[in-house]
N, C-alpha and C positions, 0 to 999 in steps of 0.2 A: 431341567424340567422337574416339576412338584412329583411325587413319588408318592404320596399316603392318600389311602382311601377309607372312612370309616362306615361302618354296616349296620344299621339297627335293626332289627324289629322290636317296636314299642310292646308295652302292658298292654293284652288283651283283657277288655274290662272283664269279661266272664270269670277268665281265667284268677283274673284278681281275685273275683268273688269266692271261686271254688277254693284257692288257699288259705285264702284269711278262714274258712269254716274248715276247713282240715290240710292242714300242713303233708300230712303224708302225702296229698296227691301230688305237690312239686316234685318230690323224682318218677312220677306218671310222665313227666309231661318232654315232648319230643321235642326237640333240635328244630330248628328252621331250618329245614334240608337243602332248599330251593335259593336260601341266599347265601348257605354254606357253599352250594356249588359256584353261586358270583364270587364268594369269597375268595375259593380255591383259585378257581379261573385269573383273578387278576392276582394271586401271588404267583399263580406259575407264571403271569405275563410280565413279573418283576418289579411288581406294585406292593406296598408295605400295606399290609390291610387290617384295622381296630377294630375287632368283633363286639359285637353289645346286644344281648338277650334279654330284652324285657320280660320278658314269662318267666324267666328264672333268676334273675335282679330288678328286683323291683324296684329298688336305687338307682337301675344305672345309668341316670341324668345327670346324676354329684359325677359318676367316674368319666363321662362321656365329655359332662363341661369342664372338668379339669385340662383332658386332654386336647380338645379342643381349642381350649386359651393358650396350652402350648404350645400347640401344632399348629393353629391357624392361616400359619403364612406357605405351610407347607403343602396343606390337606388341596385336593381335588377336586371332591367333593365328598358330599352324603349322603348317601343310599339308604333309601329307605323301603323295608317289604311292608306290604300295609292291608291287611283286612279288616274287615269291614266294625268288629267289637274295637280296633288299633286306633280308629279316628282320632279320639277322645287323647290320648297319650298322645298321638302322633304330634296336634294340635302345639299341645305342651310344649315337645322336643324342638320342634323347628321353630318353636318362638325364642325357645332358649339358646338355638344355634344362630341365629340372628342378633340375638342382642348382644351377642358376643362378633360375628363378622360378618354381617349382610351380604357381603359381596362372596362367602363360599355357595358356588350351587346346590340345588337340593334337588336328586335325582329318586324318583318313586315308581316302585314295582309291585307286583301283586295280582291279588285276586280284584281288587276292590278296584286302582288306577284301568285293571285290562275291562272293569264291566262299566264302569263310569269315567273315563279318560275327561270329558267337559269338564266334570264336575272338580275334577283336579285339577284341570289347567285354569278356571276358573276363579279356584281359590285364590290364586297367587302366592301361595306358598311352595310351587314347586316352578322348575327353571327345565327339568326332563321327566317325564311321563313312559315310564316303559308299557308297551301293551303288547300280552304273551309274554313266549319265552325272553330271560335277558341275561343269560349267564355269558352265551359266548359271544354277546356284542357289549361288554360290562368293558374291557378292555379298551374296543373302539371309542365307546363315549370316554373313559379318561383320559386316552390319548387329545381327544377331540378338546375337553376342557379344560386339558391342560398347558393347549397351544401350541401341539404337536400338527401333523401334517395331515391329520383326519379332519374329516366335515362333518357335524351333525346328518346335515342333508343327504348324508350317502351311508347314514347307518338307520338299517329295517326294524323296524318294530317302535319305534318311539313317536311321541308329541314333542314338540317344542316350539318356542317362543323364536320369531327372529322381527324385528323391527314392530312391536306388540302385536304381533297376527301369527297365529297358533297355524305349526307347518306341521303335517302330519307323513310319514315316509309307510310304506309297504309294508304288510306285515307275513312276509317271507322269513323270517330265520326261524329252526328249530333249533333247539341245544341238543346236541346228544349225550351217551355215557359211553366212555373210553375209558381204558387203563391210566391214559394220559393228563386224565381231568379227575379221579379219584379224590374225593373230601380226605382231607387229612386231617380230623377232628380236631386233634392237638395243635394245630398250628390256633387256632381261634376259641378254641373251650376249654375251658378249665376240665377234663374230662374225668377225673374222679370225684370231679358233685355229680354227674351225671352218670357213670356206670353201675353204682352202688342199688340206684332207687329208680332207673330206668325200669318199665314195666310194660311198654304197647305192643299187643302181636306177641309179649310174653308170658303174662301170668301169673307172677310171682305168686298171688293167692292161690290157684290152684296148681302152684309148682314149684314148691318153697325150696327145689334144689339149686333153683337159678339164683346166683350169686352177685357176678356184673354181667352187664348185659350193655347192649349199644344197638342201633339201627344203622342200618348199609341202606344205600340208595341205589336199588339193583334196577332200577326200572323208571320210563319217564310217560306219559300221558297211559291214554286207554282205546283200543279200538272200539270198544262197546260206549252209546253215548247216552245216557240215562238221562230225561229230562231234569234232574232234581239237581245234575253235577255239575261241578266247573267244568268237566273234561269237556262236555257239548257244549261251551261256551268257548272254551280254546277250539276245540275240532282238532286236538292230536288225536294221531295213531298211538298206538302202544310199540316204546320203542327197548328195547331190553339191553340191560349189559350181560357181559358173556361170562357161561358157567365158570371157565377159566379164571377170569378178574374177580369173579366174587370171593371164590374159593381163595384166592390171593391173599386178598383182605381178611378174610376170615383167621386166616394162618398171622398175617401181620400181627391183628390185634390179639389174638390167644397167645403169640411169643411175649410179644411185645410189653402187653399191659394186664395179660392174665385175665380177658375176658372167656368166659366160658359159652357165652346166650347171645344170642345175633337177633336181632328181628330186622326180617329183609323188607324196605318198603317199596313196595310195587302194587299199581294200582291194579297188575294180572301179571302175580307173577307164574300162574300156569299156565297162563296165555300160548308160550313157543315149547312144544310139548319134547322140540331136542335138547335146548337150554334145559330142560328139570333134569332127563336122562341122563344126559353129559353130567348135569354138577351133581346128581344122586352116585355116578360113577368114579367120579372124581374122590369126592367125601370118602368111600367107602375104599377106595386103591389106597388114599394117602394113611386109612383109619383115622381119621379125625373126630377126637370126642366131641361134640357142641352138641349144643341147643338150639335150636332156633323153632322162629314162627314167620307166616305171614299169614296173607290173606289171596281166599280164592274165589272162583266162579262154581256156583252146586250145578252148574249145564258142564261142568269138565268130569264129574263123576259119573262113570260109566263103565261098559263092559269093555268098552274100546278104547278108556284113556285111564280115568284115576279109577282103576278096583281094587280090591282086596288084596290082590299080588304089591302092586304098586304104594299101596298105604304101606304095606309092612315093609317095602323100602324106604319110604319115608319117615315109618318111625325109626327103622335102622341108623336111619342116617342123622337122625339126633333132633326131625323135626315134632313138638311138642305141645303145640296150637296150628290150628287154621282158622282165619275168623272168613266169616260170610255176611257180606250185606244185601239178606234176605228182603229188607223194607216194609212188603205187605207179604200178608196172606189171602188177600183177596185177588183172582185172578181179573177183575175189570182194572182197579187201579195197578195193579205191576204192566197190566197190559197202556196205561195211561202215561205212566212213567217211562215207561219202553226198556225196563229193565231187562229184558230176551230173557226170563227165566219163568217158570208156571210153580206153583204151590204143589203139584207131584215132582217135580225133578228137586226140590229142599227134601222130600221127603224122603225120597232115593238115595239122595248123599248120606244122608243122617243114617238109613240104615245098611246102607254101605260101609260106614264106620263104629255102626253100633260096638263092633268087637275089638276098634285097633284104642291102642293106647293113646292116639294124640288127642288131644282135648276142640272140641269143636265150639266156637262161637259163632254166636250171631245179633246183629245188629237189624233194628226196622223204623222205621219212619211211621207215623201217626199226625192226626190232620192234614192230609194232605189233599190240595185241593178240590171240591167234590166227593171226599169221600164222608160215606153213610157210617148209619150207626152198624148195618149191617155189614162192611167194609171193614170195620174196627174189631167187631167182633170177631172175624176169619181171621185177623191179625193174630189177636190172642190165643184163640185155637188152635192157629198153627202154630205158636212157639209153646204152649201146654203139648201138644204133642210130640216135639223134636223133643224138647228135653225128657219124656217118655219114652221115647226110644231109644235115645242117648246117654247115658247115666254121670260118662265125664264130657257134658256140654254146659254149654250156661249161655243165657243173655247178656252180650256186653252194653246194650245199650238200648232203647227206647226213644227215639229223639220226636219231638215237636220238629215238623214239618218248617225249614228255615228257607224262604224264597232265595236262593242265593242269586244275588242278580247278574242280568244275564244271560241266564239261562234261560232251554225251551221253556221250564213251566211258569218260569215270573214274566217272563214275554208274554204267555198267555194270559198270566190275570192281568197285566198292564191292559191289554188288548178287551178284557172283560170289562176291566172296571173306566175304561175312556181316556185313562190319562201318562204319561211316562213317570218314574220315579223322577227323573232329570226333572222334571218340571216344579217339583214339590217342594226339593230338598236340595239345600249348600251344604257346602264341604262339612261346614260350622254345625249345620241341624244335626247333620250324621253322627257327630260326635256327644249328641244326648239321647239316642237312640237308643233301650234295648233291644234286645231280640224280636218280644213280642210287639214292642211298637211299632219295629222295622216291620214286619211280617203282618202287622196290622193296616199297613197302607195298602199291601199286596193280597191279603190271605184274610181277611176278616173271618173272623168266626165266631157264633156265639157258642159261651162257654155252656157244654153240652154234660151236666152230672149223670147222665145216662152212660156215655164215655168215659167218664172221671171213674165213677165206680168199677169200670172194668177194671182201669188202671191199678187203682188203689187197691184192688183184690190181688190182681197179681202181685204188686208188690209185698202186699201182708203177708202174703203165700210164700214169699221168699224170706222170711226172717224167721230167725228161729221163735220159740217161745221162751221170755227170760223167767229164770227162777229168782224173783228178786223181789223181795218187801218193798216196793215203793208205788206211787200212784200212776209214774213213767210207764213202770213195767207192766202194771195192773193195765191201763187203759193199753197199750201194744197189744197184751195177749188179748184181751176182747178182741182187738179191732182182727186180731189173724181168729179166731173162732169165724167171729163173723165173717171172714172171708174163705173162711172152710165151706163154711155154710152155704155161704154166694157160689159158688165153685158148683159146690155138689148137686146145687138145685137148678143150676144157669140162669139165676134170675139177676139183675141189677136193678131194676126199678127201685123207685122210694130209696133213694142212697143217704139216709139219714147218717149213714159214718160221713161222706165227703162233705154236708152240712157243718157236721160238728167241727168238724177238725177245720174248718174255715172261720167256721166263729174262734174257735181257739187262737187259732195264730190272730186271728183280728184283735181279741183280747189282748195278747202276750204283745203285740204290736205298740196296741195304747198305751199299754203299762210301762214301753224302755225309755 
């Protein structure tokens, strides 16, 4: 029986864009966790498995079609994880795994196959459609394609093709986390490009002690179901691995490979408030030096779960970030989004922690459906505020509001605006898509400089002022005066900077 299976995830175009304009963010950028674990799962099931990280080889179609012209008679199939910026690449790759052997199948997983499964089966470029979880039926389907004693028909979560009429099976399986299913990075990463310049959940900038670092997969979906997330699109629970196994791994890789910094990804990892206790117990019996971060809920911070006793175990224990995804500070849209958290309980955590060492982030979302100028503005207020109260905090992120389809709130504007995305758009359209054009069939919005200026002030507020002879630095430090200015008076009207700087790049545009 055939034994190789090979794994992609393609170039997400974004991601393309953010490294060609600075190289240092490629060791930012995280692992495909979710098909590390297919990965794992079918080497522990005795399957040979070729990893291939488009986000961090952006070649690897030279290395992927070499080994394919090799292997061809041997391989399985081809897996592929595929979101929604992936189209574009994906498109590429399975043209080029065809033209080399038509007859291996092409098996696709992800965010993008579980919210438009048609629109894939449609294409004709794929032979299995996974929708939800597919790590612990990743097995069953190669047994199945390989002519073994399994049926497509009796494996859960998938699409497929059987006499050209598209069979659809039950979408019953979860994957879970066990000891027994543990990512073993090094079996499929080259992991010293990766631990050097890995950074999410750690901070390097504001923790230049962290050296290498790596992400653990301590956790899998979320009980809380925010309209804006994939997690309300799958409808998992929050399922946790055990203090025990983590601590495991942690120890593994500090022997092993001399990582110092862990960042644990969990979508809550305070969620099971025995699990923190236990692994905070644990750490501290073994002494174990680390570093680590994740990410939490500011509704855990309290008198009765995370206080001030409990941070100073946490910084004990060598944790060094916690990031939060705040989103608004308006309490109608968080109440919209159904994030269960209010604009007083962020405020609570932040001074909760005003005094502990660990560095707090936070993350928010902007345009987002319905929301006012007035809406935007509480946004910004409240993060001028945290980091006021906070001194080692910062914003990791600002993002434009992305419909991720799907989900409660792009069902909503399908439902607003009369029509399905399915109806619009091929696999092929997808694939010339940005962001905002995606989100422009969903999310229209007119461009609001009344907004823009908020934006732009905050961010001038965040750069220092350069001491530098040139007309670069010259026009920066205006535009942070002017935004001292905007700040102290609260006015944004007449945003003649965001004017300017439009014509600018319009200009600098014309001219490459």
């Amino acid at each position: 029986m055939k034994k190789k299976v090979v794994l992609c995830s393609p170039t997400s175009e974004d991601f393309r864009g953010v490294v060609k304009a600075d190289a240092k963010q490629l060791g930012r950028y995280l692992p495909p966790l979710g098909l590390l674990l297919v990965a794992q799962t079918l080497k522990n099931a005795g399957y040979d498995v070729r990893f291939y990280d488009g986000n961090f080889n952006f070649d690897y179609k030279r290395d992927m079609a070499d080994y394919v012209s090799s292997n061809k008679n041997e391989i399985i199939f081809i897996g592929i994880y595929l979101a929604l910026l992936q189209v574009k690449d994906c498109i590429d790759m399975v043209g080029m795994v065809r033209s080399i052997d038509a007859g291996i199948p092409i098996v696709m997983g992800g965010p993008f196959p579980s919210a438009f499964p048609a629109i894939v089966m449609d294409s004709g470029m794929v032979d299995v459609c996974c929708v939800s979880d597919g790590a612990g039926i990743a097995p069953d389907i190669a047994d199945s394609l390989a002519g073994g004693a399994g049926k497509l028909k009796g494996i859960p979560n998938i699409i497929f093709r059987e006499s050209g009429r598209a069979i659809a099976t039950p979408r019953t399986h979860r994957d879970t986390l066990t000891s027994g299913n543990r990512i073993f990075y090094e079996n499929f990463l080259d992991l010293e490009s990766y631990v050097k310049g890995f950074d999410t959940y750690i901070g390097r900038d504001h923790n230049p002690s962290v050296r290498r670092a790596m992400p653990i997969l301590t956790g899998l979906g979320c009980s809380y179901k925010c309209a804006f997330c994939e997690n309300a699109l799958l409808g998992h629970s929050h399922i946790s691995l055990p203090a025990a196994d983590i601590v495991e791994q942690v120890i593994s890789y500090k022997e092993r490979f001399g990582i110092d910094s862990f960042a644990f990804f969990d979508e809550d990892f305070f969620a099971d408030k025995k699990r923190l206790f236990e692994f905070l117990e644990i750490i501290n019996k073994k002494g174990l030096k680390i570093k680590w971060g994740t990410q939490s809920r500011v509704n855990y911070f309290s008198e009765n779960y995370v206080n001030t006793k409990v941070l100073e175990e946490l910084e004990k224990s060598g944790c060094i970030r916690i990031s939060f995804g705040v989103e608004s500070g308006s309490p109608r849209m968080l109440k919209k989004i159904k994030k269960g958290i209010t604009p007083e309980q962020v405020i609570s955590a932040a001074e909760s922690g005003k005094r502990s060492g660990i560095c707090f982030s936070y993350s928010f979302i902007v345009n987002l459906p319905d929301e006012t100028r007035a809406d935007y503005r509480m946004t910004y207020d409240l993060i001028y505020r945290l980091l006021s109260i906070k001194k080692n905090s910062f914003v990791s992120a600002v993002h434009h509001y992305f419909a991720y389809p799907g989900t409660p709130l792009s069902i909503e504007a399908e439902k607003r605006l009369g029509y399905r995305i399915e109806e619009r758009l091929s696999f092929k359209q997808f694939a010339g898509l940005s962001l905002k054009e995606y989100n422009d069939y969903l999310n229209p919005r007119k461009e609001d400089a009344y907004c823009r200026c908020i934006e732009s002030t905050f961010y001038h507020l965040s750069m220092p002022f350069r001491f530098k002879f040139s007309l670069r630095a010259a026009y920066d430090n205006a535009l942070r005066v002017v935004a001292i200015i905007r700040k102290r008076l609260n006015f944004y009207h007449i945003p003649i900077e965001v004017y300017l700087n439009d014509f600018l790049k319009y200009v600098v545009k014309r001219n490459e």
